[in-house]
Steps between C-alpha positions, in 0.01 A plus 500: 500500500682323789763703631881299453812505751798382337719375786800240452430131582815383674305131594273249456431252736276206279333203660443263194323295701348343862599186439717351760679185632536665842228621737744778701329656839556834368455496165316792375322371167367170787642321183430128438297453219532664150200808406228389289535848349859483456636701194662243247841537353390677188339770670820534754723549159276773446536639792903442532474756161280760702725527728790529335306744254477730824825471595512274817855466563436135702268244561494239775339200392319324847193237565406297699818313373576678192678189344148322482349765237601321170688801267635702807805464315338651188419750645781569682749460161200774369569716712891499463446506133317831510788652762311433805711328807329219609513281782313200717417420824499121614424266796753285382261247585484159218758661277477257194783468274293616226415793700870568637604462063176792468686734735839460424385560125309811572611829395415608820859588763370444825283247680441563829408258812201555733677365865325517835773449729708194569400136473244449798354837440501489143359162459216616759355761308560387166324129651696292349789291661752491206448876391815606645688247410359522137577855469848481654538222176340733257752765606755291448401424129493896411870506610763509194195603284461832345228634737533719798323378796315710713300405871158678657410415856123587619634560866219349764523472883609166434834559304644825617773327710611285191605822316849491601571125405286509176740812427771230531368250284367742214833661437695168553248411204551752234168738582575829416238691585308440836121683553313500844152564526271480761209270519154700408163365654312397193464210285622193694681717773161616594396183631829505650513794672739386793780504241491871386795672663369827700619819574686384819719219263656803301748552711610109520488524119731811416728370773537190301603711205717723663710231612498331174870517316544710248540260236519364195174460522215841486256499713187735437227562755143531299282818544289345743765512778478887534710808433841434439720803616866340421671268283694296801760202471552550143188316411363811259205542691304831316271696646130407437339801324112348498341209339570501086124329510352656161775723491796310358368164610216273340329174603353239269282183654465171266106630408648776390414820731763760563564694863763683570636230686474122486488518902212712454247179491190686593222579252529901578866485296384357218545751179387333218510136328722400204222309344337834404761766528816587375798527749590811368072649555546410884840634585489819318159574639548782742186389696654134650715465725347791708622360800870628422471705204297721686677458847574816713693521836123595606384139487751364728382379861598380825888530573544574122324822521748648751811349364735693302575279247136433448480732159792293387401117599080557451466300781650134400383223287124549392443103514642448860293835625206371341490159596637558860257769587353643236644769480702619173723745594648408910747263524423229781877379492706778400882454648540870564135515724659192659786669623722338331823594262564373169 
């Protein structure tokens, strides 16, 4: 008999699907065109049950451009239905007004904005001339409706000295909530490797949030920026205790394989399929997820292995140690090995 772990799922982050009217430079999925495996809606309804049956407490709902997979909003309103917050991630990108009626219809609170800096920089990775100026428009639409907007940046080389303006323009705009995360070399960004930010652009990077106001609008650093020891500036900053990878946190691709992370795009992290097992068979298995279930200060390496917050952290983000150097458990960008203070 397998052996069972019953551990609570705080979140699910879902790509419905591949499919994509943007071809981004560091876009993880290298999204474009749609799976030929792709799982179709009535299986994802299924699916929206299993995890509510387990007790995931949210699901973000991603692509590709998530918009494109016909019955996201299905799914989404599913997922509300069975007490299960539930929110989207969008380019902004060819917003329809059937699409923009979809969202504001949705059960769903919060949609939040994928933004890569301001107009020049933004445009340049998304490779498209009008994306900013689409998305500024698609912002605009969302305000006076009932959902909150929220904003994630995917910091690169390129757009770390936009940080302070685009702070400017997202609060003047309603965003709420503002995420930073730094660029990871696989996918798309692997063939653009001259955009990753490095250990030696931390510093330039926390400095830009230290100096950020201290409001209205949050701003929250993503575990792949290192140890956090402070919450500075009012910005709620909490300290990182390790990556919730199979721990709290599940990924779901549009074929329908699981990892412990959706940034975890390498065949190693892949824990089972949803074609031929039950949601509830792979994360209650005590055997998957080894890679954190099992993890002991023992495994850390490098810088990690001497630090003293290393039993706390585990070493950073599994998919940016992995895909950097291959390495799961030694940060290659942590703030506090850079010398830096949060």
């Amino acid at each position: 008999m397998t052996k069972q772990v019953f551990l609570p799922l705080k979140k699910c982050v879902w790509e419905l699907t591949t499919l994509c009217n943007l071809r981004c430079f560091h876009c993880g999925s290298r999204a474009g065109a749609k799976s030929k495996h792709q799982l179709p809606l009535e299986k994802c309804l299924t699916i929206a049950d299993e995890l509510a049956e387990i007790g995931c407490e949210e699901v973000c709902l991603i692509g590709g451009e998530v918009t494109m997979f016909p019955g996201w909003d299905l799914i989404a309103d599913r997922l509300v239905d069975c007490g299960v917050s539930a929110n989207i991630i969008t380019n902004g990108y060819n917003i329809s007004e059937e699409i923009f009626e979809r969202i504001i219809k949705s059960k769903m609170s919060t949609v939040c904005v994928s933004v890569d800096g301001m107009e020049d920089n933004h445009n340049a990775i998304r490779g498209k001339a009008d994306c900013f100026s689409q998305l500024k428009a698609f912002i605009n639409k969302l305000h006076g409706t009932d959902k909150y907007i929220t904003a994630v940046t995917t910091l690169t080389r390129q757009n770390i000295d936009d940080l302070g303006e685009l702070f400017d323009f997202l609060s003047k705009n309603n965003v709420l909530i503002w995420q930073w995360q730094i660029c990871s070399p696989f996918g798309n960004a692997k063939d653009n490797t001259e955009i990753t930010p490095i250990k030696s652009d931390i510093p330039k990077i926390v400095q830009e949030y230290n100096q950020l106001p201290k409001g209205p609008m949050m701003v929250q650093l993503a575990d792949n920026i290192g140890y956090y020891v402070s919450c500075p500036g009012g910005n709620n900053l909490l300290e990182f205790g390790g990556c919730a990878a199979g721990l709290s946190v599940i990924g779901i691709d549009s074929t329908g394989d699981v990892r412990g992370c959706e940034s975890l795009k390498d065949d190693r992290f892949i824990e089972g399929n949803l074609k031929t097992q039950t949601l509830r068979d792979i994360w209650q298995d005590a055997e998957r997820f080894s890679y954190n279930r099992g993890f002991s200060p023992s495994f850390l390496t490098g810088g990690c292995a001497e630090c003293v917050h290393g039993g706390f952290c585990a070493g950073g983000c599994r998919s940016h140690n992995y895909f950097a150097h291959q390495k799961l458990y030694e940060s290659t960008v942590c703030a506090k090995d850079a010398n830096v203070s949060l």
